[in-house]
C-alpha positions in Angstrom: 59.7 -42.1 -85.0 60.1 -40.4 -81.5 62.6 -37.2 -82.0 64.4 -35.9 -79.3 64.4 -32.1 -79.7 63.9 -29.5 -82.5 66.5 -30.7 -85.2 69.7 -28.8 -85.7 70.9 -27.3 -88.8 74.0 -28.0 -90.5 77.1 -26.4 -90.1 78.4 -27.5 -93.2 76.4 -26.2 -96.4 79.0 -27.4 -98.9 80.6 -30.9 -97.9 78.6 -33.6 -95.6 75.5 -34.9 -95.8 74.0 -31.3 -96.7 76.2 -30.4 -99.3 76.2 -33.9 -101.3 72.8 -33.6 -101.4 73.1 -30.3 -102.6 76.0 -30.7 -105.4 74.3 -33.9 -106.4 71.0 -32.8 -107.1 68.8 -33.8 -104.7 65.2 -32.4 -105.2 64.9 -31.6 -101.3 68.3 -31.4 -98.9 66.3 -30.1 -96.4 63.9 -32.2 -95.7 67.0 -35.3 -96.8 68.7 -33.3 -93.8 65.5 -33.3 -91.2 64.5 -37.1 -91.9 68.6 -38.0 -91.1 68.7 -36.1 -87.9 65.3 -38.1 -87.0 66.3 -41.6 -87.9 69.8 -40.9 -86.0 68.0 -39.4 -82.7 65.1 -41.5 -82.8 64.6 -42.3 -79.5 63.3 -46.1 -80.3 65.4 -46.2 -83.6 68.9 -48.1 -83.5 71.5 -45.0 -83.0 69.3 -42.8 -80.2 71.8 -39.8 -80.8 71.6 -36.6 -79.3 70.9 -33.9 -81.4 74.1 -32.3 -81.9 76.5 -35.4 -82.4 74.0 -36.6 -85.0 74.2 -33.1 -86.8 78.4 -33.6 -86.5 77.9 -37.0 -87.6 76.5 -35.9 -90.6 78.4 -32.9 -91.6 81.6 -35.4 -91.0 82.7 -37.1 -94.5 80.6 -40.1 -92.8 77.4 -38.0 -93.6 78.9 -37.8 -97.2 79.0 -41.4 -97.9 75.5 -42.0 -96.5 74.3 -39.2 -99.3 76.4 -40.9 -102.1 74.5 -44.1 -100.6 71.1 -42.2 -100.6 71.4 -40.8 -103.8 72.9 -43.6 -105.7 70.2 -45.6 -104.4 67.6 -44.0 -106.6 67.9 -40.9 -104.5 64.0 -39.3 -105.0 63.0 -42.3 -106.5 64.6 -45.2 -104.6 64.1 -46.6 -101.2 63.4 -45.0 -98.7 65.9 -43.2 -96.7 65.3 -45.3 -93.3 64.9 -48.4 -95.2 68.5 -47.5 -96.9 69.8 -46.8 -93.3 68.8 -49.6 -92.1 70.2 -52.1 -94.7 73.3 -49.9 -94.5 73.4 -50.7 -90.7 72.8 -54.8 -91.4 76.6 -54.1 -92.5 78.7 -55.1 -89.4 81.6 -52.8 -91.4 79.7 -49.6 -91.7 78.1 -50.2 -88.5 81.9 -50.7 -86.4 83.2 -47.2 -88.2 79.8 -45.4 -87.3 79.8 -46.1 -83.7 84.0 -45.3 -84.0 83.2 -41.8 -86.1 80.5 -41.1 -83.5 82.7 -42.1 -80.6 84.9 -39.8 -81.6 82.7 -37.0 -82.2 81.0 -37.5 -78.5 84.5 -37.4 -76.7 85.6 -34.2 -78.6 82.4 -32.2 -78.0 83.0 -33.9 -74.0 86.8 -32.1 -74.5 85.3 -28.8 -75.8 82.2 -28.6 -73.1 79.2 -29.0 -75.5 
């Protein structure tokens, strides 16, 4: 896995991806938090995000749901977290609202300057 640039923190420690890992238990967010950021801005991987719209991605409610997924998968103990992903991302369903969620997210940080 080829990542883009050094991977930005959350900005959301209590909701997202970050905090559903936190409030439900997870044995390590941080690392749950570093190997999403990778699999979303892998360069040869299937969203090639940049750094920052992967990190809003995941602090979104989006990033909540792929937790829930993540842990209720057997969290420490299931599948791994790319294999999950990309399962997840067989979904035509999940797959439409990610690209509209991260859409979104890419024209608002264009509106903001980022």
């Amino acid at each position: 896995m080829e990542k883009k640039t050094e991977t930005p923190r959350t900005r959301n420690r209590g909701w997202g991806f970050f905090g559903t890992c936190v409030s439900n238990g997870h044995e390590d967010p941080e690392a749950a938090w570093d190997e999403a950021v990778a699999i979303l801005t892998d360069l040869k991987g299937r969203f090639r995000l940049e750094p920052e719209v992967a990190c809003a991605l995941l602090d979104s409610t989006w990033g909540r749901h792929l937790a829930d997924q993540l842990l209720g998968a057997g969290g420490d103990d299931g599948p791994t977290f790319d294999f999950l992903v990309d399962e997840l991302a067989q979904d035509r369903r999940w797959m439409k609202s990610t690209l509209e969620i991260t859409r979104a997210i890419v024209l608002a940080h264009a509106d903001d300057g980022r």
